[in-house]
C-alpha positions as CSV (number, residue, x, y, z in Angstrom):
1,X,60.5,29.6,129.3
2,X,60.7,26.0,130.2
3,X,60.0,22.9,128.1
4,X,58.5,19.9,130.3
5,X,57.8,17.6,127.6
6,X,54.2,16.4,125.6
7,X,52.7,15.4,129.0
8,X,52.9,18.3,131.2
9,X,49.9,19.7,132.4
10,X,50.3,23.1,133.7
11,X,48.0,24.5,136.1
12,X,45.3,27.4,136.2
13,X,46.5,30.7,134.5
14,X,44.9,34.3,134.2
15,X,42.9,35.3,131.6
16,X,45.9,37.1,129.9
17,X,48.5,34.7,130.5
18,X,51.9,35.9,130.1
19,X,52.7,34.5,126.5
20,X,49.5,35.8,125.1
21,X,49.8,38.0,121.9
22,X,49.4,41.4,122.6
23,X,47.8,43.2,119.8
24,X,48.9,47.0,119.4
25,X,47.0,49.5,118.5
26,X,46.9,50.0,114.9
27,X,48.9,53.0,113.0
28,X,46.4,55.6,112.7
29,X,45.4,55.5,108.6
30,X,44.2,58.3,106.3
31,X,40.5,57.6,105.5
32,X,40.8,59.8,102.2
33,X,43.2,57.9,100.8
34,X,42.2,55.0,98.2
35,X,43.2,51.7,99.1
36,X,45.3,50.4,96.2
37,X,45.7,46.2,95.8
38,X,49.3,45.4,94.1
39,X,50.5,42.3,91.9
40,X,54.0,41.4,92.4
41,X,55.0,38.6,89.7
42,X,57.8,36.6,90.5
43,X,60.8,35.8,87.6
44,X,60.2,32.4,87.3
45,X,56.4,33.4,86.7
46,X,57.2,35.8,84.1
47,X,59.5,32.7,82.7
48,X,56.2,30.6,82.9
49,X,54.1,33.5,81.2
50,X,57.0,33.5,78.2
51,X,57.3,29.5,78.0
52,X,52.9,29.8,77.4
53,X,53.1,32.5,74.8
54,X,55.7,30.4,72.7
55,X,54.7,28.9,69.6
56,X,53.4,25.6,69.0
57,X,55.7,22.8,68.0
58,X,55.6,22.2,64.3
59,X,55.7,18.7,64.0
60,X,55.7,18.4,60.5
61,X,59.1,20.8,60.3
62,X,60.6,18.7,63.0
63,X,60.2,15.6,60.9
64,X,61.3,17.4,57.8
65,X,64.7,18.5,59.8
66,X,65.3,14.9,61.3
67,X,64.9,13.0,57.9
68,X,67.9,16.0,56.4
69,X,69.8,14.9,59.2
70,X,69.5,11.2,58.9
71,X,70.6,11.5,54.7
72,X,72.9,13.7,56.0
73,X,72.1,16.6,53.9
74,X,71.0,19.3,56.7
75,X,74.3,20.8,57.2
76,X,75.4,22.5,54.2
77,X,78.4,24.8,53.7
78,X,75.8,27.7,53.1
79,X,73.6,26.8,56.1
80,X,77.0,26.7,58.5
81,X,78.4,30.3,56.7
82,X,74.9,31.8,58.1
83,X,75.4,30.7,61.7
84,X,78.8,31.9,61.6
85,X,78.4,35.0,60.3
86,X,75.1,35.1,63.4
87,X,77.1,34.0,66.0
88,X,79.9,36.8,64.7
89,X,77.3,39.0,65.1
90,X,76.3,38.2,68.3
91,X,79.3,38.3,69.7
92,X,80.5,41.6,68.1
């Protein structure tokens, strides 16, 4: 092959010029078999899929939660005993 740059101009060439495609023959197929279409979904659209199906935001909890936190009465010794014992759950 040789490259002689954007303003080369070649001359004549035969109707199936060398660097045509050349199509094969296809492989011979069984006409009484159905044709079946497939659907492969990627990871991150299954991701996508589970991020849509998730609950709305409730506002009005998130509020309630950031006004605990700013008196400072969100974290209680209860509250922090339940996400131990969860996270020792977890883990074990």
């Amino acid at each position: 092959m040789h490259i002689y740059g954007p303003t080369y101009l070649h001359g004549p060439q035969a109707i199936s010029p060398p660097h045509s495609s050349r199509v094969s023959q296809p492989a011979a197929t069984n006409p009484e078999a159905p044709i079946q279409d497939e659907l492969d979904i990627s990871d991150a659209g299954r991701m996508i899929d589970k991020v849509n199906e998730a609950p709305d935001i409730r506002q009005d909890r998130v509020n309630s939660i950031r006004a605990q936190i700013a008196a400072g009465t969100y974290e209680t010794d209860a509250k922090l005993e339940i996400a131990l014992d969860r996270l020792l759950d977890e883990i074990g």
